[in-house]
FIGUZA-42309 format. One record per residue (C-alpha): x, y, z; residue in three letters. Coordinates in Angstrom, 1 decimal. Example, Ala and Ser with C-alpha at 12.3 -4.5 7.8 and 13.67 -1.06 7.14 Angstrom:
<rs>
R      u      v      w type
R   12.3   -4.5    7.8  ALA
R   13.7   -1.1    7.1  SER
</rs>
This chain:
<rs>
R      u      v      w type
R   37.3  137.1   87.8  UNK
R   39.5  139.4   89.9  UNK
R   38.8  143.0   89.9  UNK
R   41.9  145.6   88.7  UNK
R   43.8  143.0   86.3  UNK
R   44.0  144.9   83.2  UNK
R   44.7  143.0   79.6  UNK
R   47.4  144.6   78.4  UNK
R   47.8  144.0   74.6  UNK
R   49.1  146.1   71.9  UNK
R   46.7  148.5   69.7  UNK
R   45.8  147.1   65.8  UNK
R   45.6  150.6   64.9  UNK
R   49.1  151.7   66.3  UNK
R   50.2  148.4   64.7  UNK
R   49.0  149.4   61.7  UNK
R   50.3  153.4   61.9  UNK
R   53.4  152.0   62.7  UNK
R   53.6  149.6   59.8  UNK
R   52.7  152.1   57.3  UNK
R   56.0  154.8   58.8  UNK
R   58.3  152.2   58.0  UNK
R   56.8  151.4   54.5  UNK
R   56.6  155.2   53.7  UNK
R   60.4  156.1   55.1  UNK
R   61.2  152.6   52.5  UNK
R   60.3  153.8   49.7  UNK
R   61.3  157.7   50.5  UNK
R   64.8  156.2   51.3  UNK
R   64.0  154.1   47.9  UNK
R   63.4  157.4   46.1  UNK
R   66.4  159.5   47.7  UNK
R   68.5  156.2   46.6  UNK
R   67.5  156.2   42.9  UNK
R   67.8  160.0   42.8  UNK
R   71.6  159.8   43.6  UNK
R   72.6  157.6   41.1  UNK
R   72.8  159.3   38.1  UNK
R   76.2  161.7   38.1  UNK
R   76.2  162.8   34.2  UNK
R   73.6  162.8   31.6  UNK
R   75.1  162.7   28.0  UNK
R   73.1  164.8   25.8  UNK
R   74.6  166.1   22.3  UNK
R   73.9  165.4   18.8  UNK
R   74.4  161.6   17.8  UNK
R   74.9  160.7   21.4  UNK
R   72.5  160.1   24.2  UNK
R   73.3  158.5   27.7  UNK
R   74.7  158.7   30.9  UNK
R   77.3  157.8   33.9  UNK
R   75.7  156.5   36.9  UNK
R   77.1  155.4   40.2  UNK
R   75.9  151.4   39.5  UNK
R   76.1  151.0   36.1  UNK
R   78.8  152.5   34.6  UNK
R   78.5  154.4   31.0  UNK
R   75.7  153.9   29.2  UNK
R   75.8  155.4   25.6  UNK
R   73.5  155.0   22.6  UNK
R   75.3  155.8   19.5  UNK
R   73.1  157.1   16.2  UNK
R   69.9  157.6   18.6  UNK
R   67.3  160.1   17.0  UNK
R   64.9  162.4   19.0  UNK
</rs>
């Protein structure tokens, strides 16, 4: 074998550090996303829903606590 060659390969464990950044920014992005969405929550007597970016209106008519 010749002296000085080096095996140059990547590290499992910076493969796997790496992997698990992305995953965690995800679902943090994931999060941040879902968070955003609702603009107006509808709260009064006989009336319980709310406006959100996505979906529209949502309102429940006659809903009880």
């Amino acid at each position: 074998m010749a002296e000085g060659t080096r095996q140059s390969g990547t590290n499992p464990i910076l493969v796997v550090l790496l992997v698990a950044a992305l995953i965690g920014v995800g679902v943090l992005g994931y999060l941040y996303y879902r968070q955003q969405q609702e603009v107006v929550k509808i709260d009064v007597p006989g009336f319980e829903g709310s406006i959100t970016k996505g979906d529209g209106v949502d309102i429940e008519v006659g809903k009880d606590k």
